[in-house]
N, C-alpha and C positions, 0 to 999 in steps of 0.2 A: 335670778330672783333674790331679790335682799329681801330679809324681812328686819322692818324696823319694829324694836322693845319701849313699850311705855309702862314702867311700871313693872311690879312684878308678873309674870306672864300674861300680861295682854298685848296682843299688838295696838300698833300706836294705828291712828283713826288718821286716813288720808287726807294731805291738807288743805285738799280741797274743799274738803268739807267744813262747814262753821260747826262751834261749838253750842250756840245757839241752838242749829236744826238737828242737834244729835240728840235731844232732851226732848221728850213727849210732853210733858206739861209746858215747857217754851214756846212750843210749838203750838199749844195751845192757847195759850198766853196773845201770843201772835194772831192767831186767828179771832181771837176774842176781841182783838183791840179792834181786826179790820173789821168786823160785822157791829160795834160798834158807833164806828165812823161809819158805815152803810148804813145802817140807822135811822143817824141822823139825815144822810143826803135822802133816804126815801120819805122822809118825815117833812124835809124842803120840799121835796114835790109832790106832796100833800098841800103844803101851802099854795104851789104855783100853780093848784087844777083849780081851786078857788076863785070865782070871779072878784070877790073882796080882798086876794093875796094874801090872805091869812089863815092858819089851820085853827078846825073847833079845840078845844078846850077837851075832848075826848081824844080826838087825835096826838093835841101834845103830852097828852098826858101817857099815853100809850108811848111813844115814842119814849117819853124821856126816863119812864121807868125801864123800858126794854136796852136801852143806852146803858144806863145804871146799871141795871143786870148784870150784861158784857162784861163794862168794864171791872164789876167785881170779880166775876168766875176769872175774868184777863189776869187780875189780882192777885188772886191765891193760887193760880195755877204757876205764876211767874215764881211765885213765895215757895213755891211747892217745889221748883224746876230749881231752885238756887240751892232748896235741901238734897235735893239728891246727886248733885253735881258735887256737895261739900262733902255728901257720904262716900261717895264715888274716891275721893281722894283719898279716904283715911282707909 
């Protein structure tokens, strides 16, 4: 059994792993953007139950704010993920 050194006493993280999924707010980040983009596609099939193919004016409004949302907590969480990976190093 080797054990591989990163760093002053930490072991090094298998390399199987991405650097991306080791960080909780990345991780976040990531799910923020997919629920996002889910969103939108249940916000299209609001439009397509429509017999005029188009969503009310409630619904997109709903949608595009709940969109927005996402992708801001996606935002800062990524912002958030980039800080503590730079702290991580020093």
């Amino acid at each position: 059994m080797s054990s591989q050194i990163s760093g002053p006493g930490r072991p090094a993280a298998p390399r199987s792993s991405s650097r991306f999924l080791r960080n909780m707010p990345r991780k976040v980040s990531l799910v923020a953007g997919l629920a996002a983009v889910l969103t939108i596609m249940i916000g299209a099939g609001f439009a397509s139950m429509r017999a005029s193919g188009s969503a009310t004016s409630l619904e997109t409004l709903v949608v595009r704010w709940t969109a927005v949302g996402f992708l801001a907590i996606g935002a800062a969480a990524y912002v958030i993920g980039g800080r503590v990976r730079s702290d991580d190093r020093s």
